[in-house]
C-alpha positions as CSV (number, residue, x, y, z in Angstrom):
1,X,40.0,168.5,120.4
2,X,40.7,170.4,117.1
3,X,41.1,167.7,114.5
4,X,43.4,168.9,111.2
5,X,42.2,167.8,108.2
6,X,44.6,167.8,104.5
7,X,42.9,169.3,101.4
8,X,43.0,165.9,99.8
9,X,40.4,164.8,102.6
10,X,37.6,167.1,101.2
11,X,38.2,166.0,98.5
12,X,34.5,164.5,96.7
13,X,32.9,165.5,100.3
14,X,29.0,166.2,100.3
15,X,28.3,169.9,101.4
16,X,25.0,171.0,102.8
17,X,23.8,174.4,103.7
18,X,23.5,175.7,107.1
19,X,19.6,175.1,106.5
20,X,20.5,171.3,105.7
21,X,19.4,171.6,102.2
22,X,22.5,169.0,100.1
23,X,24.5,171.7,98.0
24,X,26.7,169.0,96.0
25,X,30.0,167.7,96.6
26,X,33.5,169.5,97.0
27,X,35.4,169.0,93.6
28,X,38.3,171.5,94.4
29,X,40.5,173.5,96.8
30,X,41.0,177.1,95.0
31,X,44.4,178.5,96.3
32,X,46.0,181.9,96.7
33,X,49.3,182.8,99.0
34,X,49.5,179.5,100.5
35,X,45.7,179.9,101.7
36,X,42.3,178.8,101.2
37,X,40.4,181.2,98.9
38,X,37.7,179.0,97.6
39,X,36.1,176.1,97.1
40,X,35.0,174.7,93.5
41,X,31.3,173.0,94.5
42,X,30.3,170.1,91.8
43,X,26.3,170.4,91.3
44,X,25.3,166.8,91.4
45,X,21.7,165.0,90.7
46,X,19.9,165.2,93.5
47,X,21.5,168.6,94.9
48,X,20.0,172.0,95.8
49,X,22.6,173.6,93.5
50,X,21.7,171.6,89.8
51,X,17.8,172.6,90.7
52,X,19.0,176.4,91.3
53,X,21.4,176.6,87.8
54,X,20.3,174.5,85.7
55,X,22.7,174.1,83.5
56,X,25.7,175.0,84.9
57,X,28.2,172.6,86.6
58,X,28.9,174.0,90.1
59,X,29.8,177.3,91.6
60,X,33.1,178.4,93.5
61,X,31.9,179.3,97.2
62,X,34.6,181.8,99.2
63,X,36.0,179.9,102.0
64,X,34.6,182.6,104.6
65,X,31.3,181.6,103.9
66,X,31.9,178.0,105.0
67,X,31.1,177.2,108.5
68,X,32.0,173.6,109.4
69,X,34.2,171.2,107.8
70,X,33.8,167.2,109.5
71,X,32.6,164.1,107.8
72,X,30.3,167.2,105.5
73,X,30.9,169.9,104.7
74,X,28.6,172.9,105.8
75,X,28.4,176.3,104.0
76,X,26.2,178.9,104.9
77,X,23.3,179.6,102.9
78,X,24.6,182.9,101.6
79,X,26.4,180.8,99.3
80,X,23.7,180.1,97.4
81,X,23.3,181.9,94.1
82,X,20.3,183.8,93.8
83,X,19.7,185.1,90.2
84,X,16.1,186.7,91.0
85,X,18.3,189.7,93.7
86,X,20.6,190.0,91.1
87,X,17.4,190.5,87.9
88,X,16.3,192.9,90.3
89,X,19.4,194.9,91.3
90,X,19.9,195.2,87.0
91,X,16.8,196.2,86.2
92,X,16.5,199.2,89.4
93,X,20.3,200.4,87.7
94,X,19.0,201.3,84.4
């Protein structure tokens, strides 16, 4: 049976990849046109994301790329940021 979940459920819910690596936790719903766009993804201690970024605080993960929303949240590992394509996609331009 489908179960319907409100935004405000996700709300501070741990999200793993589709590899089971812990991503962080769910900080916010991103909304266009009544619809899901996004969600903001809070880089916490122990999570995949801090050790990827560093710095930075989380990332905003399109909502296509999630797969499963239940007691976790799982998003496919696409959604992780990888800044050594992108190094190399700048440096082959110029």
């Amino acid at each position: 049976m489908l179960k319907i979940k409100q935004i405000t459920d996700v709300f501070d819910m741990q999200v793993f990849t589709d590899t089971g690596d812990y991503f962080g936790d769910v900080e916010e719903a991103i909304l266009q046109a009544n619809k899901i766009y996004g969600w903001r993804i809070r880089a916490t201690r122990n999570s995949f994301l801090t050790k990827l970024l560093g710095g930075a605080k989380g990332v905003v993960v399109p909502h296509n790329l999630v797969k499963a929303i239940g007691d976790v949240m799982v998003v496919s590992k696409s959604a992780v940021p990888s800044y050594e394509e992108e190094e190399t996609a700048q440096g082959s331009e110029y």
